[in-house]
C-alpha positions in Angstrom: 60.9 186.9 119.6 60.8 184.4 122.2 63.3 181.8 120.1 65.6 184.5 119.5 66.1 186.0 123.5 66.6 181.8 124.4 69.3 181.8 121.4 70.7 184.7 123.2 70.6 183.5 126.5 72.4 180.0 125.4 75.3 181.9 123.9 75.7 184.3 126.7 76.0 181.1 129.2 78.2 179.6 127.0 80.8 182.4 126.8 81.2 182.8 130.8 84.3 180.6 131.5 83.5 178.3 134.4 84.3 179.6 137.7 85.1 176.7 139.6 88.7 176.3 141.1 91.0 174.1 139.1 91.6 172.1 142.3 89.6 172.9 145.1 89.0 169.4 146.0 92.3 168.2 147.7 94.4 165.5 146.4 91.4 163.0 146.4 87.8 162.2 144.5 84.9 163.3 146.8 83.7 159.5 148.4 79.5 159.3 148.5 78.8 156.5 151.1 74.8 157.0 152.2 75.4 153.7 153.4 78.0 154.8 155.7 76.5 158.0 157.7 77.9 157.4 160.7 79.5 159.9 161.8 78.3 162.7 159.9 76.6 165.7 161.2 74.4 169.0 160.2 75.5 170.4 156.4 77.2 173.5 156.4 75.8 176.3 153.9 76.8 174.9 150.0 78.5 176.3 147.4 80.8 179.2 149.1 84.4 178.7 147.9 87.1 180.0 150.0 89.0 182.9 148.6 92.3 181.4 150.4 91.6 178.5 147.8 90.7 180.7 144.4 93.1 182.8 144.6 95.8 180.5 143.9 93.9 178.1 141.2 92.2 180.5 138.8 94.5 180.3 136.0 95.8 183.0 134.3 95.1 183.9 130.2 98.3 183.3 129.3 98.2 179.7 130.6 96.9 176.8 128.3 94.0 174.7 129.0 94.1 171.0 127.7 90.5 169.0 127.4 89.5 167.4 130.3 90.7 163.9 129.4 94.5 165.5 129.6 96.5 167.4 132.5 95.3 170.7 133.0 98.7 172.2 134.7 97.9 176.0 136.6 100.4 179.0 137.3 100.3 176.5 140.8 98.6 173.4 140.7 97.9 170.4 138.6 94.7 168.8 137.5 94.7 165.5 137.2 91.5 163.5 135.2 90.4 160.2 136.5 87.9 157.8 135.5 86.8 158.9 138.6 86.9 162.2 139.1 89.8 164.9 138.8 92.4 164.6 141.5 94.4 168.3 142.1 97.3 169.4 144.0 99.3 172.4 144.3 103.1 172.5 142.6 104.6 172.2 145.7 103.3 169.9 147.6 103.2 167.4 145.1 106.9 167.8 144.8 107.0 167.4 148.2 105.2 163.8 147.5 108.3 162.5 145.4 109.4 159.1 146.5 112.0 158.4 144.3 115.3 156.8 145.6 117.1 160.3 145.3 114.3 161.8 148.0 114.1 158.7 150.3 116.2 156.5 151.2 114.8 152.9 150.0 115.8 151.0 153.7 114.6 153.8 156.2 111.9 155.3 154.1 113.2 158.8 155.4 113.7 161.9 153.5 116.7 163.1 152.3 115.4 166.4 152.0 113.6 169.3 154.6 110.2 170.3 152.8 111.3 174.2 153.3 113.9 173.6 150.8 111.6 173.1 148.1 111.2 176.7 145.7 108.1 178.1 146.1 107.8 178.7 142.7 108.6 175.4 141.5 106.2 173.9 138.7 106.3 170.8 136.4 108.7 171.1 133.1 107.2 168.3 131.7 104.5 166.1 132.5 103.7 162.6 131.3 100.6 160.6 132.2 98.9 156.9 130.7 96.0 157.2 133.3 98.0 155.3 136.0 101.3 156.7 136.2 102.3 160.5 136.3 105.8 161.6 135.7 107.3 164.7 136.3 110.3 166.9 135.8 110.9 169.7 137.7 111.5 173.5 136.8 113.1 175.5 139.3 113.7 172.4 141.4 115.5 171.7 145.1 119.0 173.1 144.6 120.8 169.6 144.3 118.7 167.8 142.4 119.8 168.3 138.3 117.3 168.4 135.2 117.2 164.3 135.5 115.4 163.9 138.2 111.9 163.0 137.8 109.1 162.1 140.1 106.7 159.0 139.8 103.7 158.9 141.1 100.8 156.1 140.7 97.3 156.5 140.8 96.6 155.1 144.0 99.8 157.3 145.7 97.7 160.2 143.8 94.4 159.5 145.7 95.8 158.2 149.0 98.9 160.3 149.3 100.0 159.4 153.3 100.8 156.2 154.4 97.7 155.8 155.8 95.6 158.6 154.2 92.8 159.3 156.9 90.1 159.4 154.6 91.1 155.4 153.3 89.3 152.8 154.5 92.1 152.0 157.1 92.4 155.7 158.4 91.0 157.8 161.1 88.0 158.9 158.4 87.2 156.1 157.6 83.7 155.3 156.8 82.1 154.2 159.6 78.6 151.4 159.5 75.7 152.5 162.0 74.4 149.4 163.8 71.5 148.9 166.2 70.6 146.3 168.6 69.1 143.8 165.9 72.3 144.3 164.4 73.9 140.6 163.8 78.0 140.9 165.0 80.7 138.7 164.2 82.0 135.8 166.1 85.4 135.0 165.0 86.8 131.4 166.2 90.2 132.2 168.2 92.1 129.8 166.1 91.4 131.3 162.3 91.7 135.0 165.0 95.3 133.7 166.0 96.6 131.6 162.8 94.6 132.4 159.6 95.3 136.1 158.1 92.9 136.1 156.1 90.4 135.7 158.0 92.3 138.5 160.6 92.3 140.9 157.9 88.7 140.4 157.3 87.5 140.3 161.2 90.0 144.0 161.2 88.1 145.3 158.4 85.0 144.7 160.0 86.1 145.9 163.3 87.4 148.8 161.7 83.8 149.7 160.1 81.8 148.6 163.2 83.8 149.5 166.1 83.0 146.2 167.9 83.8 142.3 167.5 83.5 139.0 169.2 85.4 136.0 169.5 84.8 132.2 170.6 86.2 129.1 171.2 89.5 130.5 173.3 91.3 128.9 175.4 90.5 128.2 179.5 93.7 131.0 180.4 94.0 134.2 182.0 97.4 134.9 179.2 94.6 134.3 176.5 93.8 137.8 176.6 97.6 139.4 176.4 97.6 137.0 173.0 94.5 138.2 171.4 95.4 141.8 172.4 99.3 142.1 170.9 98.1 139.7 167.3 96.5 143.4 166.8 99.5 145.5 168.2 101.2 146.2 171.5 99.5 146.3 174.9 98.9 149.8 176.3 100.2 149.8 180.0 97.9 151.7 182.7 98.3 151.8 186.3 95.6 149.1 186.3 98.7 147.1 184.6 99.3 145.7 181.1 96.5 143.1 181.2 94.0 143.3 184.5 91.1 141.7 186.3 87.0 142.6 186.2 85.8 140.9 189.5 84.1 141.6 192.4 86.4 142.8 195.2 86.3 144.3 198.9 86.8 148.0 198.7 87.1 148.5 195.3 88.3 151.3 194.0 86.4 151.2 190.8 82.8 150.4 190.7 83.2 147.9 187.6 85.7 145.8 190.6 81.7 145.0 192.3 78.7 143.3 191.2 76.4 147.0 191.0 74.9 148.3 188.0 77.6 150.2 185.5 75.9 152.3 183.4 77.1 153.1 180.0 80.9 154.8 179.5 84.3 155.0 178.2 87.6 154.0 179.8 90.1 156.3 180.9 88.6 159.6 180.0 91.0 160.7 182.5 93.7 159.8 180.7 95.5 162.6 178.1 95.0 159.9 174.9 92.3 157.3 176.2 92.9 154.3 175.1 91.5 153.1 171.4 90.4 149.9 171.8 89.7 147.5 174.6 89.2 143.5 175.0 87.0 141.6 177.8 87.6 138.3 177.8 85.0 136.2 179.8 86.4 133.5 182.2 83.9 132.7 184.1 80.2 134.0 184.2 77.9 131.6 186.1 75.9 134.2 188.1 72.5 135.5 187.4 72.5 139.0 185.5 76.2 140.4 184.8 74.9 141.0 180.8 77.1 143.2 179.2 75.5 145.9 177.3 76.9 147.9 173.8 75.5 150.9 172.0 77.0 152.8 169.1 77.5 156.7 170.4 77.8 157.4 166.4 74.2 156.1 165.5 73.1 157.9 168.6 74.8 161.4 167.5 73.9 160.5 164.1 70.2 160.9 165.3 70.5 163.6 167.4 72.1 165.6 164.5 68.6 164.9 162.5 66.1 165.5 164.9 68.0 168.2 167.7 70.7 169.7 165.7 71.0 172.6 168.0 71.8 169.5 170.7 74.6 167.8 168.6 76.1 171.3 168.3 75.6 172.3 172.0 77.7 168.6 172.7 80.2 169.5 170.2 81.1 172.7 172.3 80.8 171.3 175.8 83.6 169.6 177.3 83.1 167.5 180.1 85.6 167.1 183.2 87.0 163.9 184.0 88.5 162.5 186.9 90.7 159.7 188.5 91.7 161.2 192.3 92.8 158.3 194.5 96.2 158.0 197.0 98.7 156.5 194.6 97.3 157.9 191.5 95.6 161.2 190.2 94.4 162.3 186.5 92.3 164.7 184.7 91.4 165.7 182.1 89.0 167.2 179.9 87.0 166.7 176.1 83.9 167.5 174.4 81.2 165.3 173.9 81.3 164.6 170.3 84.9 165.4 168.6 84.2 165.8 165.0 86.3 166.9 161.7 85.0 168.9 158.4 84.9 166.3 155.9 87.0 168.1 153.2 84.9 165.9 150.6 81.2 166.2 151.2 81.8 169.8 153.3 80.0 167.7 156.2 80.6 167.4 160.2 81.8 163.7 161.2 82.5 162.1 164.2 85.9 161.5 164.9 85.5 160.0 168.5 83.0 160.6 171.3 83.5 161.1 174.5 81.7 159.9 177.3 82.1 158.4 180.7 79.7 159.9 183.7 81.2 157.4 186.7 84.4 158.8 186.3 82.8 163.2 185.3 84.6 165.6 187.3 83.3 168.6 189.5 83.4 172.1 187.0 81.8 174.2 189.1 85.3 176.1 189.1 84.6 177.1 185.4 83.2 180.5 184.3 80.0 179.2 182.4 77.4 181.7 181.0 73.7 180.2 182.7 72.2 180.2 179.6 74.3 177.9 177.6 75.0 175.8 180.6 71.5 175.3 180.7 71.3 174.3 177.2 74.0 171.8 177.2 73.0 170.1 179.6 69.5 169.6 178.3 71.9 168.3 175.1 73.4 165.8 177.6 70.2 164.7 178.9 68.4 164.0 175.9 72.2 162.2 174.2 71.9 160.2 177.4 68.4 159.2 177.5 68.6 158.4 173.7 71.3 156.2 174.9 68.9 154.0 177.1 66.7 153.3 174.5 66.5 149.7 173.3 67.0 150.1 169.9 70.6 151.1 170.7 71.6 148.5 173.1 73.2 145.3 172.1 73.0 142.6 174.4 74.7 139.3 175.4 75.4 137.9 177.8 79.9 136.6 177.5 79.6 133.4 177.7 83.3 131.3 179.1 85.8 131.4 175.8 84.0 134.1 174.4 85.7 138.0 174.3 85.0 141.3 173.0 86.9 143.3 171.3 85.7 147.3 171.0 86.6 150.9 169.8 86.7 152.5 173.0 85.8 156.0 172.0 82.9 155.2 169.6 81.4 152.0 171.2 79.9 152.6 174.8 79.2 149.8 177.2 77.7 148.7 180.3 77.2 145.4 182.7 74.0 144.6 184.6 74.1 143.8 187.8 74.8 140.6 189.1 74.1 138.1 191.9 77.7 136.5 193.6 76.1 133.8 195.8 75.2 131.9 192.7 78.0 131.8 191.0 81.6 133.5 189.5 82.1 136.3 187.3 85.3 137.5 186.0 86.7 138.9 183.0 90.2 139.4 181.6 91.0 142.9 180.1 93.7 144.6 177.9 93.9 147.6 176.1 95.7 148.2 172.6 96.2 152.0 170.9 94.5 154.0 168.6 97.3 154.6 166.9 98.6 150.5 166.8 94.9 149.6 165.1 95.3 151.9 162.5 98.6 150.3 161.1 97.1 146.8 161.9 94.2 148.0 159.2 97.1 149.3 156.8 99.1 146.5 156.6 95.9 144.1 156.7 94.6 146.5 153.7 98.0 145.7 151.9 98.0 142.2 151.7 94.1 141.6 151.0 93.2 145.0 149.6 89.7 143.8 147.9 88.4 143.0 151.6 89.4 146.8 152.1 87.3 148.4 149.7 85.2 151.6 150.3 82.3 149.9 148.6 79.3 148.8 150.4 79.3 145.2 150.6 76.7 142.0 151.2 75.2 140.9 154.8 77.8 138.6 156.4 76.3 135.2 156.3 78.0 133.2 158.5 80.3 131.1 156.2 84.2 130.9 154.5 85.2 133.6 152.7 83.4 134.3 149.3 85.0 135.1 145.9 87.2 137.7 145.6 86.2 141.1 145.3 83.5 141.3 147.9 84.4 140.8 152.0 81.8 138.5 153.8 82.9 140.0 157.1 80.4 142.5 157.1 76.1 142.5 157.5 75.5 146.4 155.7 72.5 146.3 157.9 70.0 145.6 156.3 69.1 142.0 157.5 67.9 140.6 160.8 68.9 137.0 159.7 
């Protein structure tokens, strides 16, 4: 009796047709990554798939289903297998996708064509696909366009469809590496920095993963730093001025302009888009103390998330006032604590910049804020900040002259001990270069040395040339002291 209720129960699971969504998943493979948990958050609930979503991928009876090594084309989408994984897409926005020369123009890379004019009820005629290249002509297609017209599309314009695609190696979600204060950085020599593109590329990719990196041997010059900042992309202009001074001076009317204690922050929080990433280059540090101080805010969230995951939320919600009020110039503005995206992959919260800078907070007493959750936030705060003192987070060094560092403004924090003037000279040279700017720097690094680009984890930078092709020795994966 018992064989024949398990006979049963096999064939009854075996008739139910699947119902997972022929292309739930977006246009690209879901990434893994444990390695690279930087700037991921608490799990929402599993499993739930959005009605939006199945309503418009469940095929119909009447439509064929090929095997799973083969397209499997929907009354809307297309299902393309992979050796890695199935990559989907609806009809019309892969039509939208077509970069042929009748769509864009081959100079200009501009469309000849407004999205809206596309037929909502456009599908594929006929379909062709190796495993690397997918061609398709269109039914029902852009008035204009005849029956010859067919798009190409390769594999990697499949799984990366935007320029940049923000979840590439080179895009806003990226991957990010958690480091810590044992945590061995890169020194870069200014001349293979300035000259040598492959080791740029490699020193990008590295600052792109760890949000901080160092360079040596520059030149004695204060137009050292304008040099380092634009061989990554233009110079962001501030009222401090393209390029400006960290020194002690009389009246100053920022406290990092004196020799006191600055506790960790971000720059220009003020500011409407902060800038992305910042240089310090150190001319002259012959006084006692003036060490300058890194932490990672994404480790620090990171941790939070696991052991106070109410906290990370509460700092997720609360946004934090921010001020610059002096005669000639006056900003504000406003964020929250941790900015973070729904990773459309792994259904996970991620970091996609923190926010942080109390020197420059801003009075919000003026805000209609329930006691109760004011309360709890700022308990959040004080237990993000106080994790943020601890000195397994801080990186330390002390810049010595020729030496600069080069940061992602709204991940890395940092911070200067104070310092002594009567025996000796401190000053620093400072720049700041876009978000935006970095981000095409890591494109078109990606594009000529795409194997130092790889999503793969990689071996502990060691210190010496470039190893064989195929792995990047830019980067330590953290899990050596050496």
């Amino acid at each position: 009796m018992a064989r024949l209720l398990a006979t049963l129960l096999r064939s009854s699971r075996a008739a139910v047709p699947s119902a997972r969504p022929l292309y739930s998943r977006g246009y690209s493979v879901a990434s893994g990554g444990a390695d690279y948990v930087a700037s991921r958050g608490p799990s929402p609930s599993e499993g739930a798939v959005p009605n939006a979503i199945r309503s418009v991928v469940e095929p119909s009876e009447l439509e064929t289903r090929q095997s799973r090594s083969e397209l499997s084309i929907g009354r809307q989408g297309i299902r393309i297998p992979t050796g890695k994984g199935d990559i989907s897409a609806l009809h019309y926005l892969l039509r939208d996708s077509c970069k042929c020369p009748q769509c864009i123009d081959q100079y200009s890379k501009q469309r000849k064509f407004r999205m809206s004019d596309i037929p909502t009820d456009i599908k594929p005629r006929s379909t062709e696909w190796d495993g690397s290249i997918l061609k398709v002509q269109w039914e029902n297609d852009i008035p204009g366009f005849d029956e010859s017209h067919t798009s190409t599309y390769t594999l990697d314009e499949l799984r990366n469809p935007a320029a940049n695609y923000s979840y590439h190696s080179t895009g806003r979600k990226r991957k990010r590496l958690l480091w810590y204060n044992w945590f061995k950085h890169r020194f870069v020599s200014y001349e293979e920095y300035m000259y040598d593109d492959k080791v740029f590329s490699s020193a990008m990719r590295n600052l792109a993963q760890t949000g901080l990196l160092f360079l040596k041997d520059i030149p004695d010059s204060r137009t050292e730093v304008e040099k380092i900042a634009t061989r990554m992309g233009p110079l962001r202009n501030t009222f401090y001025g393209p390029t400006w001074d960290v020194r002690t001076v009389p009246e100053a009317k920022n406290v990092a302009y004196t020799n006191q204690f600055l506790g960790f922050h971000m720059d220009l929080m003020y500011m409407n888009e902060p800038p992305g990433y910042q240089l310090l280059h150190c001319l002259q540090n012959s006084c006692d103390g003036g060490e300058s101080l890194f932490a990672d805010s994404f480790a620090v969230a990171r941790q939070l998330s696991i052991d106070d995951p109410e906290a990370f939320q509460a700092l997720c919600k609360l946004r934090l006032s921010y001020e610059y009020n002096h005669q000639d110039d006056v900003y504000s503005n406003d964020w929250p604590v941790f900015q973070t995206y729904m990773d459309e992959h792994t259904q996970q919260r991620r970091l996609m910049h923190a926010n942080y800078s109390p020197p420059f907070q801003a009075p919000m007493h003026g805000q209609r804020r329930p006691f109760n959750r004011t309360v709890a936030e700022m308990r959040a705060l004080d237990k993000f900040a106080k994790m943020l003192e601890e000195e397994k987070y801080i990186y330390e060094l002390k810049l010595n002259p020729g030496e600069c560092a080069i940061f992602e403004n709204r991940r890395v924090l940092h911070a200067r001990r104070q310092f002594n003037t009567a025996t000796g000279q401190r000053w620093l040279a400072g720049a700041y270069v876009d978000e935006d700017a970095l981000l095409s720097k890591f494109a078109t690094s990606a594009r000529k040395y795409p194997y130092m680009w790889r999503d793969s984890p990689n071996k502990p930078y060691r210190g010496g040339a470039a190893d064989q092709e195929g792995e990047d020795p830019s980067l330590n994966d953290g899990t050596s002291k050496e």
